[in-house]
C-alpha positions as CSV (number, residue, x, y, z in Angstrom):
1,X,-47.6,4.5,42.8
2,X,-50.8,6.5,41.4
3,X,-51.9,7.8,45.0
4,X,-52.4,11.4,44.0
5,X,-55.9,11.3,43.0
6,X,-57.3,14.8,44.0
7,X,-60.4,13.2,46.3
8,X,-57.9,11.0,47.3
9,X,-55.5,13.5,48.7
10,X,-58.7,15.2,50.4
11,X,-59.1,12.6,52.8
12,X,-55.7,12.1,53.9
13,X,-55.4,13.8,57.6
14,X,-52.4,15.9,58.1
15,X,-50.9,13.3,60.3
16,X,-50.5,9.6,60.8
17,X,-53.4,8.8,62.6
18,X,-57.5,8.4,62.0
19,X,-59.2,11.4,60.8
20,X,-60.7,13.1,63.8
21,X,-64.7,12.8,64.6
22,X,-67.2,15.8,64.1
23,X,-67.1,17.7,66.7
24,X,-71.0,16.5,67.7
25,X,-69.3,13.0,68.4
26,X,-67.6,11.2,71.3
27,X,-64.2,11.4,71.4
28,X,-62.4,8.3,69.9
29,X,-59.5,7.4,71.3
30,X,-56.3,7.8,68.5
31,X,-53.8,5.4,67.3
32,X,-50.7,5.6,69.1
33,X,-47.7,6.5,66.6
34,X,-44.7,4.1,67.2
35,X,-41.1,4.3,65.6
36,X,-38.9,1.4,64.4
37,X,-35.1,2.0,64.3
38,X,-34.3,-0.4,61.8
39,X,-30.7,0.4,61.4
40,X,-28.2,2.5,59.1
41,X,-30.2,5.4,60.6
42,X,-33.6,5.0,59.3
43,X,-36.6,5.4,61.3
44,X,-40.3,4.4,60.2
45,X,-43.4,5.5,61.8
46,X,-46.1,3.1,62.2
47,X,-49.3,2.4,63.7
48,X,-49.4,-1.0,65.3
49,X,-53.3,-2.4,66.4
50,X,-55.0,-5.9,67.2
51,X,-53.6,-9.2,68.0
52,X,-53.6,-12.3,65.7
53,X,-52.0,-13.1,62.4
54,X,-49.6,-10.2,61.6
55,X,-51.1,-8.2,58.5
56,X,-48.5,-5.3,57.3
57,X,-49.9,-2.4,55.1
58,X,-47.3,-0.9,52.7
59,X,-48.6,2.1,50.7
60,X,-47.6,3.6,47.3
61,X,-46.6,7.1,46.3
62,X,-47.3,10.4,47.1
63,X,-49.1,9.0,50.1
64,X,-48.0,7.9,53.5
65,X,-49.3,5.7,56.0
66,X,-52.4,6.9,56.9
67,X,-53.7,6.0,53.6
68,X,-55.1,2.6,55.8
69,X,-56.7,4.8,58.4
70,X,-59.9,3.9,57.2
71,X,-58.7,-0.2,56.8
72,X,-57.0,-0.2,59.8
73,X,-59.3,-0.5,62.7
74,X,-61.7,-3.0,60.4
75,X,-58.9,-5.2,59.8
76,X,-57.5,-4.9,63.4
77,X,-60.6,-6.4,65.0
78,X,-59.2,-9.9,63.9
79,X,-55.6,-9.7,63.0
80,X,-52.5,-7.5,64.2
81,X,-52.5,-4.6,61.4
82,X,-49.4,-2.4,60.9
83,X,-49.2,0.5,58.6
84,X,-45.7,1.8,58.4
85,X,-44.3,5.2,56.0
86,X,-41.9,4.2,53.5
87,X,-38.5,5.9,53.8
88,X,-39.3,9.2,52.7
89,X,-42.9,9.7,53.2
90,X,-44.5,12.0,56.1
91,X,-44.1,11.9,59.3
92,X,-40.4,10.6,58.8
93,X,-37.1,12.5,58.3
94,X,-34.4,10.0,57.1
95,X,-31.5,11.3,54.9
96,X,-31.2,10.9,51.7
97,X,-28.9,8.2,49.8
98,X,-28.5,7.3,46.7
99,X,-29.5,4.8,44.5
100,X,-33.2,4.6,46.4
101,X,-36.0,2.5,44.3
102,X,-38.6,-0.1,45.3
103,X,-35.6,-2.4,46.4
104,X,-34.6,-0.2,48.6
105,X,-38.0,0.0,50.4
106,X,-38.2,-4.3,49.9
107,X,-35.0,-3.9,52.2
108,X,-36.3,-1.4,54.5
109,X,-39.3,-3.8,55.3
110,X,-37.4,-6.4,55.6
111,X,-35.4,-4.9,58.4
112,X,-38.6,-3.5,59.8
113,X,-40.1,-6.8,60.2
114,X,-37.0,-8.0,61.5
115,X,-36.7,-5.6,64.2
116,X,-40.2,-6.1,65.3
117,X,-39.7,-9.7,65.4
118,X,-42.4,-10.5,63.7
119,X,-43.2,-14.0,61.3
120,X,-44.9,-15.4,58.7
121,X,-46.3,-12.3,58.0
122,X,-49.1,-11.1,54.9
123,X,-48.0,-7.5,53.3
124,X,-51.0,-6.1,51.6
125,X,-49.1,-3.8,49.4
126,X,-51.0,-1.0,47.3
127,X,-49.5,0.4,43.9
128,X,-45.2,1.5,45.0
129,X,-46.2,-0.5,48.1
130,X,-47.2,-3.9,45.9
131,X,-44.0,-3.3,44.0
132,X,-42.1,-3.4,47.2
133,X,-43.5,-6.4,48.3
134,X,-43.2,-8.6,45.7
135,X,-38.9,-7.1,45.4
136,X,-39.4,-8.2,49.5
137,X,-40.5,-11.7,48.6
138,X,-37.8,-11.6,45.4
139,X,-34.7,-10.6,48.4
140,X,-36.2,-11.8,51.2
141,X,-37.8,-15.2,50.9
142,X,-38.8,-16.7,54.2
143,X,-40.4,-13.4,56.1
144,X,-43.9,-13.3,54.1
145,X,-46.4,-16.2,54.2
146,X,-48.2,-14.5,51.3
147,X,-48.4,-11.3,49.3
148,X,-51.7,-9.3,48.5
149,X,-50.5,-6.9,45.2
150,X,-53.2,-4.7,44.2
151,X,-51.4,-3.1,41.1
152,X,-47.8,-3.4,41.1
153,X,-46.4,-0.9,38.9
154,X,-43.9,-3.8,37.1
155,X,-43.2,-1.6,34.3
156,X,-40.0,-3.4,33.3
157,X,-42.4,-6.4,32.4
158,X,-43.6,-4.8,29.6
159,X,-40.7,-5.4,28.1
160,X,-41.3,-9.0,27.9
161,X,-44.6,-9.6,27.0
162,X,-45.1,-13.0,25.5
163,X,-46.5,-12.8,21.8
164,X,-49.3,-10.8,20.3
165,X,-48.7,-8.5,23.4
166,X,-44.9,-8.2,22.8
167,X,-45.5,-5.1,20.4
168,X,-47.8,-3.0,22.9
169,X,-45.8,-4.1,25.8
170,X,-42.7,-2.2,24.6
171,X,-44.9,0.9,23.3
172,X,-46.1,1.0,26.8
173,X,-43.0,0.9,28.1
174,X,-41.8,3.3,25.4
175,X,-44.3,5.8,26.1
176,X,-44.2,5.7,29.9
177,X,-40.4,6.5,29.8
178,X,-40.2,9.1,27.6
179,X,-43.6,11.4,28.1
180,X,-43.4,10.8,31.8
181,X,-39.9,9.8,33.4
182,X,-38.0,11.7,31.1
183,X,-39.9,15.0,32.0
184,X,-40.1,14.1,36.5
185,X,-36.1,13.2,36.1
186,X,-35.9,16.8,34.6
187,X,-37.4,19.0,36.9
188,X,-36.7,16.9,39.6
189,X,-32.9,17.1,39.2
190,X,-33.4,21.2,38.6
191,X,-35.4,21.2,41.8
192,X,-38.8,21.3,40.5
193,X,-40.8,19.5,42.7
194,X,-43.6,20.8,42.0
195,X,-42.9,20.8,37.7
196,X,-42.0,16.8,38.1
197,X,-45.1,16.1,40.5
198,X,-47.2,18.3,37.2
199,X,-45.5,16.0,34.9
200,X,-46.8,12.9,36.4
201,X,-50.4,13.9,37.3
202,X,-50.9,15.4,33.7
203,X,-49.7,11.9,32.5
204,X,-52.0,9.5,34.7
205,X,-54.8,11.5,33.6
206,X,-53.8,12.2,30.0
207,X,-54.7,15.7,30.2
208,X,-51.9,18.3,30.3
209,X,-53.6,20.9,32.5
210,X,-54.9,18.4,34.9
211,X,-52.1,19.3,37.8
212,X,-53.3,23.1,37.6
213,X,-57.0,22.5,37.9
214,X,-56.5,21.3,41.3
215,X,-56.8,23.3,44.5
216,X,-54.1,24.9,46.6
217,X,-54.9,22.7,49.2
218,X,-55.0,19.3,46.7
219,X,-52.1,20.7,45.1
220,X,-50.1,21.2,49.2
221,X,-51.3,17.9,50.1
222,X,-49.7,16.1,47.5
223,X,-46.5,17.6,48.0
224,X,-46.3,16.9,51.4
225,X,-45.4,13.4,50.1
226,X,-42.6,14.5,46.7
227,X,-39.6,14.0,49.3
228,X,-39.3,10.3,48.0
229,X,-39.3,11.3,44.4
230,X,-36.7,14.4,45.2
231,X,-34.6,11.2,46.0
232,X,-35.7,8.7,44.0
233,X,-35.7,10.8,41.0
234,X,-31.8,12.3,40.9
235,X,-29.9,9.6,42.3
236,X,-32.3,6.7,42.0
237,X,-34.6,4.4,40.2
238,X,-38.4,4.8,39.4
239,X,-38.8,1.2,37.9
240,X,-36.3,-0.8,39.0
241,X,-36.2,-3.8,36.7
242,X,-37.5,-6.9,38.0
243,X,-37.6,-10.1,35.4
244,X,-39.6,-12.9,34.8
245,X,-37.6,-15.4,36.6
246,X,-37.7,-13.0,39.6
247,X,-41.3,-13.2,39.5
248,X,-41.3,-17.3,38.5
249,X,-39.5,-18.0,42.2
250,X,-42.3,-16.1,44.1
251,X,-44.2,-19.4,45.4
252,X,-45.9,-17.9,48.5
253,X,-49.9,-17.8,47.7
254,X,-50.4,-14.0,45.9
255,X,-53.5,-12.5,45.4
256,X,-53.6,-10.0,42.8
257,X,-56.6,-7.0,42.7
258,X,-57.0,-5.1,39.8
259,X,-59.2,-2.5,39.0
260,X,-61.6,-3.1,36.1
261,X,-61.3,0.5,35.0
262,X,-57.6,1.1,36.0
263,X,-54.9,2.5,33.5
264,X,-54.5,0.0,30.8
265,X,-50.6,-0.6,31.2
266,X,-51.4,-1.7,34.7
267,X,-53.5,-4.2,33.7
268,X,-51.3,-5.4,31.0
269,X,-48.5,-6.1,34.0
270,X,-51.0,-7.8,36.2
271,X,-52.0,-10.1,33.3
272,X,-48.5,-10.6,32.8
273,X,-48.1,-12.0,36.8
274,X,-51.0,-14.0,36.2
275,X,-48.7,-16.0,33.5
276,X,-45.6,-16.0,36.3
277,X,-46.8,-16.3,39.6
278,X,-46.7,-19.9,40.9
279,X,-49.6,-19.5,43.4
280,X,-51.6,-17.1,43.2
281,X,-55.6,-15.5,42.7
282,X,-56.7,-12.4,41.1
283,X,-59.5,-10.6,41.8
284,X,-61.1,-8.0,39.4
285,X,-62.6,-4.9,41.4
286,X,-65.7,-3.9,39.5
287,X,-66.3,-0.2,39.2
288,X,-62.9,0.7,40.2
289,X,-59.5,2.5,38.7
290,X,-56.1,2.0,40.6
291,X,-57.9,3.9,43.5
292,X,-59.9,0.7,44.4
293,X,-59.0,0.6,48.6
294,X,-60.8,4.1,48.2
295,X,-63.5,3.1,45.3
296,X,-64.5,-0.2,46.8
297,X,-63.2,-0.4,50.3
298,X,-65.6,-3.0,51.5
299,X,-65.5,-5.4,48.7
300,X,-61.2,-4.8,48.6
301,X,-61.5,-5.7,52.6
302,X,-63.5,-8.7,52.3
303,X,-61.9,-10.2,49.7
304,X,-58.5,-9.3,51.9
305,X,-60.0,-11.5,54.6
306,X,-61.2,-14.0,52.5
307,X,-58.1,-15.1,51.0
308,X,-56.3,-14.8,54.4
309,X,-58.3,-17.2,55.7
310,X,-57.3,-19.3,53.0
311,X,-54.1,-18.8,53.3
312,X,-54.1,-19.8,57.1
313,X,-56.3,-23.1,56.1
314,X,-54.4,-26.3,56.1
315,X,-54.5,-26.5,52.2
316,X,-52.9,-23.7,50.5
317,X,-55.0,-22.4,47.5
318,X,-53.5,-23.9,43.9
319,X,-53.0,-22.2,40.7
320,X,-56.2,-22.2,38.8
């Protein structure tokens, strides 16, 4: 979800592909950009590299798929890696529909792995993109052999927060409704783009001039990506609300990453899938915000690896 981190958008090349080399280096050869038609005219653009155990990488907002540009060739020299663009995220041009939310993009990728006949496949899903994994596993049981969630942005689990954490659950909640989906929902539905994108970066960072001090070129970056929230945010659903039961029936091995220095609500819901998730680990990411594939890329990779290789071992880890 929280992708719009100014160094962040900095290092995002204008297209869905590996940053080109300094001009003093040999020429590496480029990821080839492939399309899936996966049906009621939608088209995703993907890289596709390597051979072995199918990883897919699903980003989060206000990003697109070349925010694995950097994972992707490390990660390819063992497994198969794909990194597709959610619906409405650059380079691809799909028309808009209502009612658009995380379950939407669960049902895109569901059709996408379909359509690439693929199986048994891990989704490593960052921030939007771990939301729409685990709503993939919650619709689509059977296509995923595990889930990596590095910060799902749950938000409708606050709402049910067992006990002492009940109270600040729903103030969370509270909060992050009013002072920042209120606001987006407004500007974006007077075609504000740019006023709802403000409204959401002055939020994360709790300072209400943070979207101004940015560059121009910060600033055009990040808007490259708004389409999905011009959708999302007039005729469809930010959080869409996915319950504890939901959550309970997820019994594919998850590993969860959280950043120790992330934005408190997020670690509130990743507790809170500690408590319901079956199966799963959880890592925390020392020295690292909600930004950690960028803070930490190494140790997020390893770890990554790690647990796939216990996932393909023939005992499957246990709840601990």
């Amino acid at each position: 979800m929280f992708e719009a981190i100014q160094s962040l958008i900095m290092t995002l090349s204008a297209v869905m592909a590996l940053a080109s080399p300094p001009a003093t280096s040999a020429p590496q050869p480029q990821p080839a950009i492939k399309v899936a038609h996966i049906g009621h005219g939608i088209a995703l653009h993907y890289i596709d590299e390597g051979h072995g155990q199918t990883v897919i990488f699903v980003h989060g907002s206000l990003s697109f798929g070349g925010y694995w540009s950097d994972q992707l060739p490390e990660f390819a020299q063992r497994y198969r890696a794909i990194a597709y663009s959610r619906r409405y995220n650059y380079p691809n041009r799909n028309p808009a529909v209502p009612g658009y939310s995380a379950v939407i993009d669960a049902d895109d990728l569901a059709r996408f792995i379909q359509t690439l006949h693929l199986h048994n496949v891990i989704i490593v899903g960052h921030s939007y993109g771990a939301l729409t994994a685990l709503f993939l596993q919650v619709r689509h049981p059977g296509l995923a052999k595990a889930l990596v969630l590095a910060e799902p942005p749950a938000v409708s689990l606050l709402n049910s927060l067992p006990g002492a954490q009940r109270a600040a659950g729903k103030v969370a909640f509270d909060d992050i409704q009013g002072r920042m989906v209120a606001p987006m929902k407004t500007a974006f539905k007077a075609g504000r783009s740019e006023e709802g994108v403000a409204d959401f970066i002055d939020y994360i960072y709790d300072n209400p001039h943070e979207w101004e001090s940015w560059s121009s070129e910060s600033q055009k970056q990040t808007m490259q990506n708004a389409h999905e929230w011009e959708v999302m945010m007039t005729s469809g659903t930010l959080f869409p609300v996915i319950t504890p039961a939901q959550v309970r029936s997820v019994h594919i091995p998850v590993l969860l990453l959280t950043g120790d220095k992330t934005y408190p609500f997020l670690t509130m819901i990743d507790n809170e899938l500690t408590h319901l998730l079956p199966n799963y680990q959880n890592v925390v990411v020392t020295n690292a915000g909600h930004q950690m594939w960028y803070q930490a890329p190494e140790l997020c990779r390893d770890v990554v690896e790690t647990f796939i290789r216990w996932v393909q071992a023939p005992a499957a880890i246990s709840r601990t």
